[in-house]
N, C-alpha and C positions, 0 to 999 in steps of 0.2 A: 133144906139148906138154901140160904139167898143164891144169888149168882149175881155177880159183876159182870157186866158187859164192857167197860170203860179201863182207862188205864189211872187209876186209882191215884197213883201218884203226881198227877195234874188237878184232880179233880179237888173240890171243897167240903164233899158228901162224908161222913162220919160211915167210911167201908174198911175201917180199923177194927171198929168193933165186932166185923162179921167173919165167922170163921167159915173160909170159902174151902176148905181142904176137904179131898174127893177121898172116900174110903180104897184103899186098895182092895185087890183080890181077895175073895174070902177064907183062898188057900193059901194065904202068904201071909208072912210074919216077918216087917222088916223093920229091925231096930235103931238104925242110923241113917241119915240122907245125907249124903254132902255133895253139893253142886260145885261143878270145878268152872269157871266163868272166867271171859276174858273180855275187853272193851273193844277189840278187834282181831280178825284174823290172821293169821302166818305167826300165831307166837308159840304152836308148839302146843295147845290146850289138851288136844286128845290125847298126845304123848304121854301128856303126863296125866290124862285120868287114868291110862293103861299104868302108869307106873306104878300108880297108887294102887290100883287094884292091885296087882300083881303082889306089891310091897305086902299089902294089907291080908291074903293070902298065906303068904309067906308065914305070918305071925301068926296062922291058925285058924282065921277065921272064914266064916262065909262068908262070899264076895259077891255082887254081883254089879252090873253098867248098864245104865238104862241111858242109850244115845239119843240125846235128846236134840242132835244137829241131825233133822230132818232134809233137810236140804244136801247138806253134806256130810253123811255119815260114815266114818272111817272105823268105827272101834272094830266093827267083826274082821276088817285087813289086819288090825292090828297083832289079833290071837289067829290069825288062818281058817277064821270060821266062813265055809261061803253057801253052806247049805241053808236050803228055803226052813224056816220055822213050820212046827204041826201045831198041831190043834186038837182038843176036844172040847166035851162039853160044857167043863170046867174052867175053861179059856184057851189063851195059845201058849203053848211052853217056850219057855227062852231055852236059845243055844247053849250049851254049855262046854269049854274048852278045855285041853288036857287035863288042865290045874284044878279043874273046879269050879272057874268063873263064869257065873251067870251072864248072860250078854240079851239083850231086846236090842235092834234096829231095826230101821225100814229096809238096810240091805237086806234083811231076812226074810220080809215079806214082801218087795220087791220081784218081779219075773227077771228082769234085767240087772245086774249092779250097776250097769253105767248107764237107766233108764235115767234123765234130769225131772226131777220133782216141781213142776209149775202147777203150784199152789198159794192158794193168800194165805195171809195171817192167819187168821181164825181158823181154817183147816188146818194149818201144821199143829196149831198149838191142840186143837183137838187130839189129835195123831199120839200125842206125848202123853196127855189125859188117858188115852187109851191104852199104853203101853203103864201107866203104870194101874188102871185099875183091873184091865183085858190080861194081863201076862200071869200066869201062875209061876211066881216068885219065889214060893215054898219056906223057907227059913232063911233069914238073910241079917246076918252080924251088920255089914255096912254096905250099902248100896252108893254107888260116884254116877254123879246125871252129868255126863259130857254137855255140856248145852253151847248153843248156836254162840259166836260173839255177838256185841252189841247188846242193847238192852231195849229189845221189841218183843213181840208179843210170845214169844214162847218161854225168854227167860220170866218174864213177869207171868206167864202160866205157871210154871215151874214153882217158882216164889210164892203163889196163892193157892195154890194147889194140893200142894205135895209137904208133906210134914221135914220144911229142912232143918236138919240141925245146927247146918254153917255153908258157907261157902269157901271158897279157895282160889283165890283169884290169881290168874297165870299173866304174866307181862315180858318185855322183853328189854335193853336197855338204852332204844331210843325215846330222844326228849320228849316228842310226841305222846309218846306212850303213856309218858304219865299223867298227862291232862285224861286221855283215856282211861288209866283204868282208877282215876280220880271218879272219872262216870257210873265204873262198875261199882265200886266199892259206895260210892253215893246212892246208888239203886239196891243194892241190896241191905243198906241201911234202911232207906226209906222203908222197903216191905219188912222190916223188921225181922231181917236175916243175921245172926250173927256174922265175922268179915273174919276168916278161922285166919286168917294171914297171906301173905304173896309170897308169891313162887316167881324167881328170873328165869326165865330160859333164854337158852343161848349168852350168858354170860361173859362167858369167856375162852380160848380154844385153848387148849395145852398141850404145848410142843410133845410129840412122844418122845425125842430125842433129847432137850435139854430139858423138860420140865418146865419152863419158864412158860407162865401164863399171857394172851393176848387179846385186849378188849376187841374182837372184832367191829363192833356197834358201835365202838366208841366207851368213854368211862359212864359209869352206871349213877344214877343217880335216886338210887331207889331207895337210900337212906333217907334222903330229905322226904321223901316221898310218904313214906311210911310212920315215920315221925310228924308229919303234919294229918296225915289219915289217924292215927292211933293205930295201928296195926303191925301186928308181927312179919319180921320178916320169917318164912319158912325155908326157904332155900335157895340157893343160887346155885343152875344148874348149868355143865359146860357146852359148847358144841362138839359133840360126840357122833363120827359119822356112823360108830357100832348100833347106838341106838334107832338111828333113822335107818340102817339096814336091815336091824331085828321088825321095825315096825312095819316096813314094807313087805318083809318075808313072811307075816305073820306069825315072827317067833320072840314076842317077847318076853313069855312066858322060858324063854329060856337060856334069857341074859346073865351072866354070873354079877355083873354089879347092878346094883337098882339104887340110881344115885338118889332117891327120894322112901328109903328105908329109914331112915331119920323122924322123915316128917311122919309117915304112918303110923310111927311109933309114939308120936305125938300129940296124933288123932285119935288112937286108941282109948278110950275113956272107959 
């Protein structure tokens, strides 16, 4: 199989034609990818790859999270997983949480959680190649790649790599944001990702006592937004401090609302 060294989408080189995707495991059978992507960080992205997972569970299926934010990897906090990853000959087994949900991070194979990962480009993105061909995966309905924000060299790993079916891009309702995730959504075009729809997090807060909803961020603007991308909206999601306390505690696996049961159910194909 060729290999790119370059970031393809700058270049003039006809690397359209070449299928750069790395075989997974030979003990793994995973039928869906979807990368959950963001154009910057603090909007909430692994929250909501957790949700989904969680969601998508829920509906029966095998689940599993391949954290693809080497640098910053939250998803095992997020299920309470903090035990180191094994291994045999056959590769390294992902963690698995009460629910079921498969999980690979570098917290697992890390000595430290709070060790800081000072690495270049090209090593992390390697890292992610490895977790998805190194991990025995087993049987997996739909697999969610938390991936780094921005669009450097591990999401375009991710994108050339890894057999995606869509992306899911996660945003929040400053103005800002949406030049950004105008970026995301333009990069996973160019690599010829489908753009499964956008997610708002942090929308809006709702009073517990009158009910009446409050644009924190300000009013959202992610109609216009999406209407000039061609893309679906999937959800607008509130600020909820239950769910940022499930995520910290390690329990969201056992939240009775999962404000993104909607959307999984959407994904489901």
């Amino acid at each position: 199989m060729s290999e790119c060294t370059h970031d393809c989408s700058t270049c003039k080189s006809d690397c359209s034609s070449r299928d750069l995707r790395v075989p997974a495991n030979a003990k793994s059978s995973i039928k869906h990818v979807i990368a959950v992507v963001s154009g910057k960080g603090g909007v909430g992205k692994s929250t909501v790859t957790a949700s989904l997972a969680v969601a998508m569970a829920r509906r029966g299926k095998k689940v599993a999270v391949l954290d693809a934010d080497i640098t910053g990897p939250s998803i095992p906090t997020a299920f309470g997983i903090h035990q180191r990853a094994t291994g045999t000959d056959e590769g390294i087994d992902p963690a698995v949480t009460p629910g079921g949900i498969k999980l690979m991070s570098l917290n697992l194979l890390s000595a430290e959680e709070t060790a800081p990962v000072i690495w270049r480009g090209p090593v992390i993105a390697g890292v992610v190649t490895q977790f998805w061909q190194d991990v025995v995966w087993g049987d997996v309905d739909y697999m969610f790649v938390d991936m780094p924000p921005g669009t450097g060299d591990v999401p375009l790993t991710v994108f050339q790599s890894l057999p995606v079916d869509g992306a899911v891009v996660v945003t929040s309702p400053q103005d800002l944001v949406s030049m950004i995730v105008t970026k995301a959504v333009n990069m996973a075009k160019m690599m010829d990702v489908p753009v499964l729809g956008l997610v708002e997090n942090y929308s809006y807060f709702q009073c517990p006592d009158c009910g009446k909803r409050h644009a924190i961020f300000g009013e959202s603007h992610l109609d216009q937004v999406a209407q000039q991308l061609e893309v679906p909206i999937l959800a607008r999601l509130p600020m909820d401090p239950t769910v940022a306390a499930a995520f910290d505690a390690g329990k969201m696996e056992t939240l009775e609302t999962n404000y993104l049961a909607d959307v999984a159910e959407k994904l489901d194909v």
